[in-house]
N, C-alpha and C positions, 0 to 999 in steps of 0.2 A: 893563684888568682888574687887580682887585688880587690880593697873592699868595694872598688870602682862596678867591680862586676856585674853586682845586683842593677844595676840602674840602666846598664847598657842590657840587659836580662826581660827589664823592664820594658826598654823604651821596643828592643826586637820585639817581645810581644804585641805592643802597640802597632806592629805593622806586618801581623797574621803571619808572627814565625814562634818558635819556642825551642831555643835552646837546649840538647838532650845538660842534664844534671851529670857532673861528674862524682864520682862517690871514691874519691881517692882522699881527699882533704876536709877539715871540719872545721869550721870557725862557727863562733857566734851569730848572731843576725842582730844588732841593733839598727833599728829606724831603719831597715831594711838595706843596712849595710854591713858585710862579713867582715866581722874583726876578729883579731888576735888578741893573747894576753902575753903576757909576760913571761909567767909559764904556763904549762902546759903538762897534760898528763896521760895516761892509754889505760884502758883494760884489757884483758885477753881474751880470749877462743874458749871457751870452756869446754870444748870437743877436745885443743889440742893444748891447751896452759898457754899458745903463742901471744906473745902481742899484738890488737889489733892498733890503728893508726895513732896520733898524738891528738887531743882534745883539748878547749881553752880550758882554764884555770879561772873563775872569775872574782871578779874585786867589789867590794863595795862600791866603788865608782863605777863599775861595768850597771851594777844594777839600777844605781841612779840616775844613770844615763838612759836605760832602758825604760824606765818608771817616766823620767821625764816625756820621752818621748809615746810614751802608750795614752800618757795623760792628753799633752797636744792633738793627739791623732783621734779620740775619743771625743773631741769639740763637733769636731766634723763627721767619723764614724756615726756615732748617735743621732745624727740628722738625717742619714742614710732610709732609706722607705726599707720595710720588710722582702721586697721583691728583689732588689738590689743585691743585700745582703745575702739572698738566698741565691741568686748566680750567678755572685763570687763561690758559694762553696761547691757547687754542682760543679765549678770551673776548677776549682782545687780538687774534688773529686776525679775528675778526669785527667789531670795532670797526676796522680799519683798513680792511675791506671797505666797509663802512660811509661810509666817507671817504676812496675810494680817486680819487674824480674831481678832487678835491680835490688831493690826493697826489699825483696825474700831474701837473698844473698846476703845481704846487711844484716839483717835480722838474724840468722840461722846464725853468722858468724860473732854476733853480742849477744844474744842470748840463747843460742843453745838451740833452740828447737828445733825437730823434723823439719825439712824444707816446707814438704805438703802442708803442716799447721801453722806455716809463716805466710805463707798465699793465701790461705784460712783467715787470718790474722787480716791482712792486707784486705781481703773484699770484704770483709764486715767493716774494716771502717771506712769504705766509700761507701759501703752501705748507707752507713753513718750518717757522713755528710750530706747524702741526698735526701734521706728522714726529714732529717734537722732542717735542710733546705725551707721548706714549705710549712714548717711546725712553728706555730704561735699560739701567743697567752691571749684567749678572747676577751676583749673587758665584760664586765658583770656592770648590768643597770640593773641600781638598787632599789630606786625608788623614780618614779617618772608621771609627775600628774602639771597642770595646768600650772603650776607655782615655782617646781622644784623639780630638778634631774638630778642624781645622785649616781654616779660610774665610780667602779673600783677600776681601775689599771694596773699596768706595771711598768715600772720603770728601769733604765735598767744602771746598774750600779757603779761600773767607772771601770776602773783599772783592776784583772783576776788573775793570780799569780795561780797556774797552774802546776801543780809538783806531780809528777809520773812516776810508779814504780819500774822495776826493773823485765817484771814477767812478762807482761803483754803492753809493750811500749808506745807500739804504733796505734794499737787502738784505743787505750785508755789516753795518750795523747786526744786523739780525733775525740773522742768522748768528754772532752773537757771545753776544747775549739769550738767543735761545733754550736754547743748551745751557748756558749758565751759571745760568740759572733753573731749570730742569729738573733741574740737580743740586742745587740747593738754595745759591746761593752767591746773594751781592747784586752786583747793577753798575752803575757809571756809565760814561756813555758821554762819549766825546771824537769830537765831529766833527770833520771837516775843516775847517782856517780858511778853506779855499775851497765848502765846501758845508756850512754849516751848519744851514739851515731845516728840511729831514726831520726830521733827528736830534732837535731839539728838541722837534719834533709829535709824533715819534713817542712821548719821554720825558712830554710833556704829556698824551695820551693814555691813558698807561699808567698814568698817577697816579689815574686810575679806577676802574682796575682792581686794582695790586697794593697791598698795605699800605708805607707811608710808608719809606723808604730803599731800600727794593726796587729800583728800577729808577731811575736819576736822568741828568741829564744838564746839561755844562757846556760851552759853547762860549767860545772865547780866540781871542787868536790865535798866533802859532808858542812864544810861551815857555810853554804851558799843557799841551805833550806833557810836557815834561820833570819839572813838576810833577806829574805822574801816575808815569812811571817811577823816581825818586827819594824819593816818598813810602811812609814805612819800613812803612804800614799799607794801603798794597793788595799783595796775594798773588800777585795773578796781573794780567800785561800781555797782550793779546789784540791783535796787531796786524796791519793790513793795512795796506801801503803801498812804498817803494821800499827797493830795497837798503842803500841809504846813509842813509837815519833806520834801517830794520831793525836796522842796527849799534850806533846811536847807543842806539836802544834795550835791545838786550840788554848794552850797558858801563852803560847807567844802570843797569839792574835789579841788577848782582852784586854791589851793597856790600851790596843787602840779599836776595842769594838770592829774589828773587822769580821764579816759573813764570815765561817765557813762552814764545808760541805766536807765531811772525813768518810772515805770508805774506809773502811781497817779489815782485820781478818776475822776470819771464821773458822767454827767448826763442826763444819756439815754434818746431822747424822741422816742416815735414810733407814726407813722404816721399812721391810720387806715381809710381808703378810703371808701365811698359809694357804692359800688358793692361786696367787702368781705360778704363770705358766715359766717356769726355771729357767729353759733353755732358750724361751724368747729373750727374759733379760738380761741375761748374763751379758752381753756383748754390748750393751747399753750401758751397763752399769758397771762396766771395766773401763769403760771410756774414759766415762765420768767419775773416777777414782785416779786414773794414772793420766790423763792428758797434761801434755807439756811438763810430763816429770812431776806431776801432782802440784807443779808449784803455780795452784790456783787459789783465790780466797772462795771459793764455789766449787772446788772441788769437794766429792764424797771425802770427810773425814773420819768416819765413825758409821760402819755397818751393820744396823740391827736385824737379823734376820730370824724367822719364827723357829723355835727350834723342835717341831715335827718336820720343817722341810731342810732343818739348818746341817744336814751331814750330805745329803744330794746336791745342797748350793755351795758347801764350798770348794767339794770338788770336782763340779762345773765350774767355779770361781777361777780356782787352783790351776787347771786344766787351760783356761780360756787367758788368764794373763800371763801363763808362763812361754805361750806363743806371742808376745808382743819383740820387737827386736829393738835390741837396744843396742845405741851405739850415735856415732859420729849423723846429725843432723842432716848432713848433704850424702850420707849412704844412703841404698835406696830401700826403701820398704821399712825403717826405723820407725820407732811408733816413742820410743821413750830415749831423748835425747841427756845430756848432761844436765845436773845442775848448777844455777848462771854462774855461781862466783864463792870463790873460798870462806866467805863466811858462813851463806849457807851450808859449803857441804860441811864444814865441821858441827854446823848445827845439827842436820841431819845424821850423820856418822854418831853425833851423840847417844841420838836416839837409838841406833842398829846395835851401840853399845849396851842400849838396856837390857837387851831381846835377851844374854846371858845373865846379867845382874841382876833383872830379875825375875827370871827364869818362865820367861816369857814361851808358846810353842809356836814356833812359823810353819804355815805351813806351807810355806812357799820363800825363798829366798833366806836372806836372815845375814849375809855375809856383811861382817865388817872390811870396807875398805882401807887400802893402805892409807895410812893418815897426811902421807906427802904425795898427791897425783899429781905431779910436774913430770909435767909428757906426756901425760894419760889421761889425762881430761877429768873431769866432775861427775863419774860415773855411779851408779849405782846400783843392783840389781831388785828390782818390783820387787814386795814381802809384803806377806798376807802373815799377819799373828793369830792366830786361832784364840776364841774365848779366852782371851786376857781379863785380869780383875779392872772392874769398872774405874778402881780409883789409879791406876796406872798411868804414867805417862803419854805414853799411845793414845789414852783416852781422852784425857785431861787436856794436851797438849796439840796444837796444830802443827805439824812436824814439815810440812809443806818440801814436804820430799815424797817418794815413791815407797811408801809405808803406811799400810791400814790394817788395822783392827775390826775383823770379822765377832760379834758379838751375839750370846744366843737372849732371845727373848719368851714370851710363854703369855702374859698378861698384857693387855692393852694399856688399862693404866698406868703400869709402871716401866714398860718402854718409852711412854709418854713422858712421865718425871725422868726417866734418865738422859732424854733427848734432851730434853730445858734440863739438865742441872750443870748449867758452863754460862760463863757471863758474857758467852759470844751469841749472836743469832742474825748470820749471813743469810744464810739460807738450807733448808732442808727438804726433805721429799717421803715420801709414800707411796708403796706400790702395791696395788692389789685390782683383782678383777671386780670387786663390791667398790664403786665408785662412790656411795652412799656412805659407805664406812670409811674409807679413805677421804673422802672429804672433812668426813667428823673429825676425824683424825688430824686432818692438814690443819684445821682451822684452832685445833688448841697446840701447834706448833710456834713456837716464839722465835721465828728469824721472818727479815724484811721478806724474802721470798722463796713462796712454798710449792710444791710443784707434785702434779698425783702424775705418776709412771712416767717420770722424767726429772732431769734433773740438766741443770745450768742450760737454760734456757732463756738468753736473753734477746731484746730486741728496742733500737732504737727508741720508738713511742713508750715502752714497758718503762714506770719507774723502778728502779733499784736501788737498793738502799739494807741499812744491818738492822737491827734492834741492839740494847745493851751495849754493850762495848764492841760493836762491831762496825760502829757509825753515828755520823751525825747527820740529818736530810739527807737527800734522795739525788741521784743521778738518773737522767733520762728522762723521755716523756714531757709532756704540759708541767706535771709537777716538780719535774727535774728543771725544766726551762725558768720555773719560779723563783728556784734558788739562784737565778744569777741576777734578779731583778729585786729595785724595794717595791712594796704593794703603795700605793696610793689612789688615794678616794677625793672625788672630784666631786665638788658642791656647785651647780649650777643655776639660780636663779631666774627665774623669769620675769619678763615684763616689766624690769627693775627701768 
């Protein structure tokens, strides 16, 4: 395909046709034209170690070519009315639906997951985009009498370099798009160097849809974040990913005062109370510890359970995740697929190392993998550590693999201090039929979001966001929509 193609993609649209998406090749998207690099790169299958397709390689000039052109297209985007804005995404919405089988496909085969939780994936974020649609920052009158009107607004900020992790690509993508379009800003996206394919279709897609700078996208590999965070003409960095780039991030952004917005990770603990009906939640709360291979920042990392009900809970625990099926994504009935990409698994693998060293008891799984799975995929098996010491690995640590620590508790208060004593706080939960106590409870929790007999519960309007080291501002929501805009306050005089 040449980079001609977008235009001719373009103009068919213009005259109530729409081209199906091919998903064989990936180029870039600058100014809504697919380019090539110089070199080029792949990841693989983490089901099977295979290669998937070849990816650009991007250059410093790839980005400043992108930068220029997000800036230009921002002249006129910005002028755009809110209704406008809002159906082009409803119209991006329905063209990914459109190519959502496709999309799952794609998905399952770069990052691993069950087909069913890629189609998962896939309608939460048109979800998304139809949310975001219609969601605006109302202005605030401050003050309003015969002399003087006084409105706060918002405005909104320029060019957002969006950086994507690897776990859930397609929709922390849309999670970034959406509300940065919707306030009227341009963006490019930065996939993960380990899941790059979505991000690109979804960029390629979009160049259908929105006018030329609008929405772009550049894959690289690890030196291509930095060229985004150190580039003096994007405004705002949008990132999800771990602690330690989070960092690296907000030192790159402050020579040049750029916004940002850092998800980073977590480490969930949930609070399970003495009165919980056991075998209601068991299947709830296996979910939410092993979905997508654990490797959530929201997922349960750390199990507190009361220990008069804690020898009946874990072996309904025990019981209830040892029937999850593990294996290859596109097999059917899999619930826990690979994990994405060889650095993980040997981080993870580290950890399954401990479980012997330091004499940890599973009681469920515990197998260390062979340490080379070339041919065999990024497999693992679920493991449940029974009452581990508190100051443990397992505990301490977000191992963001298919590994949790079942932990006994006795005292409120000091389930309480061991929940907060980690510099992380994503999000955590409580579970109990005393909704009055459980809320007491939720409310001296220190993570951005807390949830009574539930957990990873998100939704468009809801803002999301970490405490401590687990983030910087908020994603989603009015307030999430804040962070792509600067506040400004408007002095209006009368009768002048």
């Amino acid at each position: 395909m040449a980079p001609s193609a977008i235009s001719n993609g373009v103009s068919n649209l213009a005259n109530g046709h729409s081209p199906k998406l091919e998903f064989e090749t990936y180029y870039n998207l600058i100014n809504n034209e697919l380019t090539k690099t110089a070199k080029s790169r792949h990841n693989i299958n983490p089901a099977t170690t295979e290669p998937n397709a070849e990816v650009p390689v991007s250059t410093q000039e790839d980005v400043d070519k992108a930068v220029a052109a997000a800036r230009a297209a921002f002249k006129t985007w910005s002028k755009t009315t809110l209704e406008e804005r809002g159906e082009k995404l409803v119209a991006y919405a329905d063209a990914i639906d459109g190519h959502k089988d496709d999309f799952a496909k794609l998905l399952t085969s770069e990052q691993g997951k069950p087909l069913a939780q890629s189609y998962v994936e896939i309608g939460m974020a048109t979800s998304w985009l139809r949310a975001f649609s219609t969601m605006k920052i109302p202005d605030e009158v401050i003050e309003d009498n015969e002399d003087l009107l006084i409105i706060h607004t918002n405005v909104p900020l320029g060019v957002v370099g969006g950086i994507v992790p690897w776990n859930y690509p397609i929709l922390l993508a849309v999670g970034k798009i959406a509300p940065a379009l919707i306030t009227a800003n341009t963006l490019i996206l930065k996939p993960s160097p380990y899941a790059p394919y979505c991000n690109l279709k979804l960029a390629e897609l979009a160049a259908r849809l929105f006018p030329p700078g609008v929405l772009q996208a550049l894959s690289g590999a690890e030196d291509l974040g930095p060229m985004f965070t150190t580039h003096p003409d994007i405004d705002k960095i949008a990132f999800t990913g771990s602690i330690a780039t989070g960092k690296k991030v907000m030192a790159a952004a402050a020579p040049t005062l750029k916004r940002v917005t850092l998800e980073l990770g977590g480490n969930d603990p949930a609070i399970i109370c003495d009165d919980v009906d056991v075998e209601a939640i068991i299947p709830k709360l296996a979910n939410v510890s092993f979905l997508c291979c654990s490797q959530i920042c929201m997922m349960i990392k750390r199990l507190y359970v009361h220990e008069s009900i804690y020898a009946r809970f874990l072996a309904a625990f025990v019981a209830h995740t040892r029937a999850f099926k593990v294996g290859p994504g596109t097999d059917p009935d899999v619930f826990i697929g690979p994990v994405q990409n060889k650095m993980q698994f040997d981080k993870v693998r580290t950890m399954y190392q401990h479980i012997a060293a330091e004499n940890w008891t599973p009681a469920l799984g515990g197998d260390v993998p062979d340490p080379d799975p070339t041919g065999k995929g990024y497999f693992f098996t679920p493991t449940i550590i029974d009452n581990p010491p508190e100051d443990s690995a397992i505990v301490t640590e977000e191992p963001f693999g298919p590994i949790l620590p079942v932990l006994k508790w006795k005292d409120e208060e000091d389930v309480i201090g061991r929940a907060n004593a980690t510099k992380t706080g994503l999000g955590a939960s409580v579970w109990s039929k005393d909704l009055a106590r459980a809320e007491r409870m939720a409310r001296r929790l220190e993570a951005g979001s807390v949830w009574v007999n539930s957990h990873f519960d998100v939704a468009p309007g809801v803002p999301f966001g970490g405490h401590k080291w687990s983030g910087v501002g908020m994603e989603w929501g009015v307030l999430g929509l804040k962070g792509y805009c600067n506040p400004q306050t408007l002095w209006l005089k009368k009768g002048v």
